[in-house]
C-alpha positions as a printed NumPy array, in Angstrom:
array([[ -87.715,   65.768,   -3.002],
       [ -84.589,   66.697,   -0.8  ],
       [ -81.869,   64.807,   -2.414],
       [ -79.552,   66.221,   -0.185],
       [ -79.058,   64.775,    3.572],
       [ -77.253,   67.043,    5.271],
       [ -73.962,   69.545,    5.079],
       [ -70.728,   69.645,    6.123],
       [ -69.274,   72.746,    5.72 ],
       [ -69.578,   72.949,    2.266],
       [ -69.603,   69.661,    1.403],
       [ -73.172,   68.286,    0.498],
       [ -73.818,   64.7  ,    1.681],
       [ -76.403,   63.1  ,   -0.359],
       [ -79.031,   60.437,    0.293],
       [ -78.178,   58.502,   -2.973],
       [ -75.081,   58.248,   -1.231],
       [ -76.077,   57.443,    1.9  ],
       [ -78.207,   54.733,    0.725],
       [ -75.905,   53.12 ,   -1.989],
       [ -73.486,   53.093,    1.425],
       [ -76.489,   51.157,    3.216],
       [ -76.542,   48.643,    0.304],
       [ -72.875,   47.519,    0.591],
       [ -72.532,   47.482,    4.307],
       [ -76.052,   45.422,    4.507],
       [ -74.715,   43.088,    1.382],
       [ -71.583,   42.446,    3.281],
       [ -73.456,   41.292,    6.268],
       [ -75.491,   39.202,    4.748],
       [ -72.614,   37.549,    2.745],
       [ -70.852,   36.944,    5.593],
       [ -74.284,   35.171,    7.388],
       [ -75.037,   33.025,    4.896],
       [ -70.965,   31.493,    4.216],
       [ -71.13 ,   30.658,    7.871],
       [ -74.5  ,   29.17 ,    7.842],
       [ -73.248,   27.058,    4.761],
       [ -69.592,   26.284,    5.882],
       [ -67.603,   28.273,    3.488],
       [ -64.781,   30.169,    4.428],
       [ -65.871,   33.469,    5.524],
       [ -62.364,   35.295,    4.249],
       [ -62.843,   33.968,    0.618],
       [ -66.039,   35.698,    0.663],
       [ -65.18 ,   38.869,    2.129],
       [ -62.38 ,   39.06 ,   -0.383],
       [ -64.786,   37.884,   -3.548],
       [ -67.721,   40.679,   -1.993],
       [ -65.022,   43.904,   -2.003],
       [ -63.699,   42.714,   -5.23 ],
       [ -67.512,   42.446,   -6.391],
       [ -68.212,   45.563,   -4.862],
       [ -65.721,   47.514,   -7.506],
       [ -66.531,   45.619,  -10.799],
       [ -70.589,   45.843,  -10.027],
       [ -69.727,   50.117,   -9.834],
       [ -68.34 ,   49.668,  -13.127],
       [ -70.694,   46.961,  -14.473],
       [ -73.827,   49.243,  -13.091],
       [ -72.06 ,   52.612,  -15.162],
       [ -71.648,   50.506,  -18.025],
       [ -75.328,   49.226,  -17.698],
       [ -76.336,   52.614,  -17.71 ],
       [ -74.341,   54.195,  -20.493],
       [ -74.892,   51.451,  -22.986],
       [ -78.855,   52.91 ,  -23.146],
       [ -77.496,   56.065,  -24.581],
       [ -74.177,   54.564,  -26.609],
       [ -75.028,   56.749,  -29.601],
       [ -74.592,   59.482,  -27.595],
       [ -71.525,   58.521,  -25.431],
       [ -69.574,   57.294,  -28.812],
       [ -69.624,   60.893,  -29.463],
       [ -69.236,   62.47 ,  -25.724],
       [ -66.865,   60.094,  -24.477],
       [ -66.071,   62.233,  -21.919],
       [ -69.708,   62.708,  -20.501],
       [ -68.924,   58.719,  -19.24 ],
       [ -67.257,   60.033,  -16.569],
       [ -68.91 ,   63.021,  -15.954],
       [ -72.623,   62.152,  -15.998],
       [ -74.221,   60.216,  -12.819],
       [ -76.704,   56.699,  -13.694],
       [ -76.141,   53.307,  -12.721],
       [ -78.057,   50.229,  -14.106],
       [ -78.753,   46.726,  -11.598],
       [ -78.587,   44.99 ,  -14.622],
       [ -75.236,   45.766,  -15.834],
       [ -73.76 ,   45.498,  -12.226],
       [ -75.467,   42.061,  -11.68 ],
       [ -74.379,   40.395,  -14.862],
       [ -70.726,   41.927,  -14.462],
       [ -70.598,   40.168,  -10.88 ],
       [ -71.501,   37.199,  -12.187],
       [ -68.9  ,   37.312,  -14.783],
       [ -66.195,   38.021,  -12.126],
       [ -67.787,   35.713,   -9.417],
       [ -67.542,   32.582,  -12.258],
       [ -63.821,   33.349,  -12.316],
       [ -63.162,   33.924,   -8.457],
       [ -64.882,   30.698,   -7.401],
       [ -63.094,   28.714,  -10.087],
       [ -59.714,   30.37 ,   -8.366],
       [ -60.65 ,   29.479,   -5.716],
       [ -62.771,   25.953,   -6.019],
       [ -65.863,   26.809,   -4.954],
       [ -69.241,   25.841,   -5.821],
       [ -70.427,   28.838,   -8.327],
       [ -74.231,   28.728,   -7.879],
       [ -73.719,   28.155,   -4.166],
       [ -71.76 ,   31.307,   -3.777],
       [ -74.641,   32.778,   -5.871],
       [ -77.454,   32.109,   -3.564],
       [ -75.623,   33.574,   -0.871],
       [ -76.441,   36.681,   -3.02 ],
       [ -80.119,   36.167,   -3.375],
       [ -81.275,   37.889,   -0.737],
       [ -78.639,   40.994,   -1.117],
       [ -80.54 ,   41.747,   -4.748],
       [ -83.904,   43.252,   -3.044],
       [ -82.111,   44.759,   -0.241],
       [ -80.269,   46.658,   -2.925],
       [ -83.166,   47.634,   -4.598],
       [ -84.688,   49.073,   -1.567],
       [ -81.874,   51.202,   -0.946],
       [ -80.794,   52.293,   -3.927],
       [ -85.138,   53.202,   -5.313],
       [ -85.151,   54.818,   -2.314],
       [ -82.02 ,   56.8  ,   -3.135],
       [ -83.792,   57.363,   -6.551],
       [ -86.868,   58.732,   -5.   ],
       [ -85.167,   60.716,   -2.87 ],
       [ -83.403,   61.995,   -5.909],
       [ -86.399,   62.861,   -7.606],
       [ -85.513,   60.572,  -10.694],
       [ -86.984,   57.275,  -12.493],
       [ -90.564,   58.497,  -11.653],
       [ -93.508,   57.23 ,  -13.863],
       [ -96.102,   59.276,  -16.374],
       [ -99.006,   61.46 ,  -14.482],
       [-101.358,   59.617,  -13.078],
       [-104.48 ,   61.38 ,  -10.801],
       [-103.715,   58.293,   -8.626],
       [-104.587,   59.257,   -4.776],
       [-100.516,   58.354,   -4.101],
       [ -99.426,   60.229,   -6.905],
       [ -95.818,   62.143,   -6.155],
       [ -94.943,   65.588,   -7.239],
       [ -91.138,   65.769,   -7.8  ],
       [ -89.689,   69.518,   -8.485],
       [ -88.6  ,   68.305,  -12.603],
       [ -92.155,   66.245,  -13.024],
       [ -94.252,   69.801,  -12.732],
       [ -97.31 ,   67.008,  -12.184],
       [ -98.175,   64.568,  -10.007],
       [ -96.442,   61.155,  -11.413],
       [ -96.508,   57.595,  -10.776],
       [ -93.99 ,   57.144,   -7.681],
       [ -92.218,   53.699,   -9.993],
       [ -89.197,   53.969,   -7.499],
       [ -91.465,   53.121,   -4.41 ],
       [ -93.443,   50.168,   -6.666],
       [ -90.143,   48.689,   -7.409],
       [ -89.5  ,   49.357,   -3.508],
       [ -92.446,   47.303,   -2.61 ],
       [ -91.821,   44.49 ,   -4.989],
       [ -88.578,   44.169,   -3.34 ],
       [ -89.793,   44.02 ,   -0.099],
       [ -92.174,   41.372,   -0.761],
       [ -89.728,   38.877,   -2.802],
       [ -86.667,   39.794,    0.451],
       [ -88.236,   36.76 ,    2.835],
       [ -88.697,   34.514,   -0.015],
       [ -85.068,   35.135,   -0.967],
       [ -83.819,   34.779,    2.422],
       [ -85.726,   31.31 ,    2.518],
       [ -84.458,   30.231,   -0.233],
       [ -80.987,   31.158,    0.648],
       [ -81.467,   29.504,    4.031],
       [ -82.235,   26.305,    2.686],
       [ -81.497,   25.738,   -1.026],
       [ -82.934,   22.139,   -2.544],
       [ -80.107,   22.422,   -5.025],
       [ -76.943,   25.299,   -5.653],
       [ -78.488,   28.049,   -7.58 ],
       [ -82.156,   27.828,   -5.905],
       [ -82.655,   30.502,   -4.702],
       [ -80.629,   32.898,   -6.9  ],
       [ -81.946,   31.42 ,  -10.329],
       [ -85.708,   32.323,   -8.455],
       [ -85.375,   35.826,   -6.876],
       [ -83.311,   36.912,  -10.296],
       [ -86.686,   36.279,  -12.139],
       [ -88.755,   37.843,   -9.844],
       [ -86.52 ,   40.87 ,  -10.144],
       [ -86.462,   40.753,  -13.714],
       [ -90.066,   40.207,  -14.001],
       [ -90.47 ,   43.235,  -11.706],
       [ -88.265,   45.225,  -13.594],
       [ -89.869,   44.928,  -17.162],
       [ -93.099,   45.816,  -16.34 ],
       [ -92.33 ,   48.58 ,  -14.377],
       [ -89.954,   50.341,  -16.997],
       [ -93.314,   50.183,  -19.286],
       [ -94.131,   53.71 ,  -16.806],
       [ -90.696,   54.796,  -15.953],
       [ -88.519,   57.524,  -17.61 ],
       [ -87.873,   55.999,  -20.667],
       [ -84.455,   55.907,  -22.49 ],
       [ -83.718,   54.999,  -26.613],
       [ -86.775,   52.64 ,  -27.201],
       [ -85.725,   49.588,  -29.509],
       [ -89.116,   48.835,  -30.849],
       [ -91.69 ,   48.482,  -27.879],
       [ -89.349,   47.87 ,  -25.416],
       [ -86.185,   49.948,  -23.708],
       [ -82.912,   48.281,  -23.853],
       [ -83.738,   47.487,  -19.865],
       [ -86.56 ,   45.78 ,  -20.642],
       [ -85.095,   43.333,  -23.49 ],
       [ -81.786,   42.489,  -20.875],
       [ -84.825,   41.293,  -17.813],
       [ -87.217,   39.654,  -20.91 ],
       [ -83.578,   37.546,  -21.626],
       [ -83.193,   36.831,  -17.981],
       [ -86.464,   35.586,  -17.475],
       [ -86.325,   33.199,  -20.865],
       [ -82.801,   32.163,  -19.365],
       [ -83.938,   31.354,  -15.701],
       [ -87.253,   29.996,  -16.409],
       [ -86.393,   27.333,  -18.074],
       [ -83.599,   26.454,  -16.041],
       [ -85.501,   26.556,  -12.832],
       [ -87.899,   24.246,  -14.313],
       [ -85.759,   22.22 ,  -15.684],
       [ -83.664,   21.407,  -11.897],
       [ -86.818,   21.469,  -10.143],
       [ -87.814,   18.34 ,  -12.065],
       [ -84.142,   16.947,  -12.171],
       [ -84.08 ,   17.103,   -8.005],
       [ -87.75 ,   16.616,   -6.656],
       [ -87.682,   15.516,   -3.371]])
């Protein structure tokens, strides 16, 4: 793949860059479309999505280290100096945050969070694409007809990054319709975060796989939780406001 976009002098300006750019400009946008469409005030949201912004870079670092936390506890350092992020850890350490701005602030938590139900496939088409780009989270060989050589797979591979691409950009409209017009707050977030978790533990079965913890990677067991969390709970408000 060419990882690398373009040069400037001797500066290298990379499409994982580019495109984790794309995410937070396009997630700002939408945040800002759907507090006007719903009558919240667009400035607490601004503030709440630049705050968010920070603490899901640390969250997703975290989510990605804690894979590996045998071998961080002793290379401390390599925290810092090693590249990964994980969704997972950034989504669950917005949510965290965004329970304690909205209570600052009195607003209605799982209202705030379907304003970010469409912003969690749009990030997940940038940032897969970043990864393919990058040449990294590819799947086993396959003989496949769309089967990807990247320059550290030596054989053609499963191209995961541009499955989970696809998944995304099938559950985007049904997030954004959801968003649009939620039968009750948390709608369409509770619904699009199982879809992505669903999405996301079957395809790390044939992705590079970190420290299994019996048949499953530690990626795998945080999405299974999701989806026995939300489940439920979508069930369970469906029935309590039918229409």
């Amino acid at each position: 793949m060419y990882p690398i976009a373009f040069s400037i002098g001797s500066v290298d300006i990379y499409w994982y860059g580019i495109l984790m750019a794309s995410t937070f400009v396009a997630a700002y946008f939408i945040a800002r479309y759907f507090a006007r469409l719903h009558g919240v005030k667009v400035e607490l949201i601004e503030n709440l999505f630049f705050l968010s912004a920070l603490v899901g870079l640390v969250g997703s670092r975290l989510g990605a280290v804690l894979p590996y936390w045998r071998y961080y506890l002793e290379n401390p350092v390599e925290i810092f100096a090693r590249a990964g992020m994980a969704s997972h850890g950034a989504i669950i350490a917005i949510m965290v945050f965004g329970y304690f701005y909205v209570r600052k602030h009195k607003l209605n938590y799982w209202q705030i969070a379907d304003f970010a139900a469409p912003i969690l496939p749009v990030g997940h088409v940038f940032i897969r694409l970043g990864n393919f780009m990058s040449g990294e989270l590819y799947g086993p060989p396959t003989d496949l007809p769309w089967a990807i050589q990247f320059p550290d797979s030596f054989v053609p591979v499963h191209p995961s990054q541009l499955y989970e691409v696809l998944a995304s950009l099938i559950i985007l409209p049904l997030a954004w319709k959801w968003a649009k017009n939620p039968r009750y707050p948390g709608y369409a977030f509770l619904r699009t975060f199982f879809l992505h978790s669903v999405v996301r533990f079957f395809l790390d079965f044939i992705r590079q796989h970190s420290e299994l913890y019996g048949p499953f990677v530690l990626s795998q067991i945080i999405a299974l939780g999701i989806c026995l969390v939300t489940l439920p709970a979508i069930l369970i408000l469906d029935r309590r406001h039918k229409v």
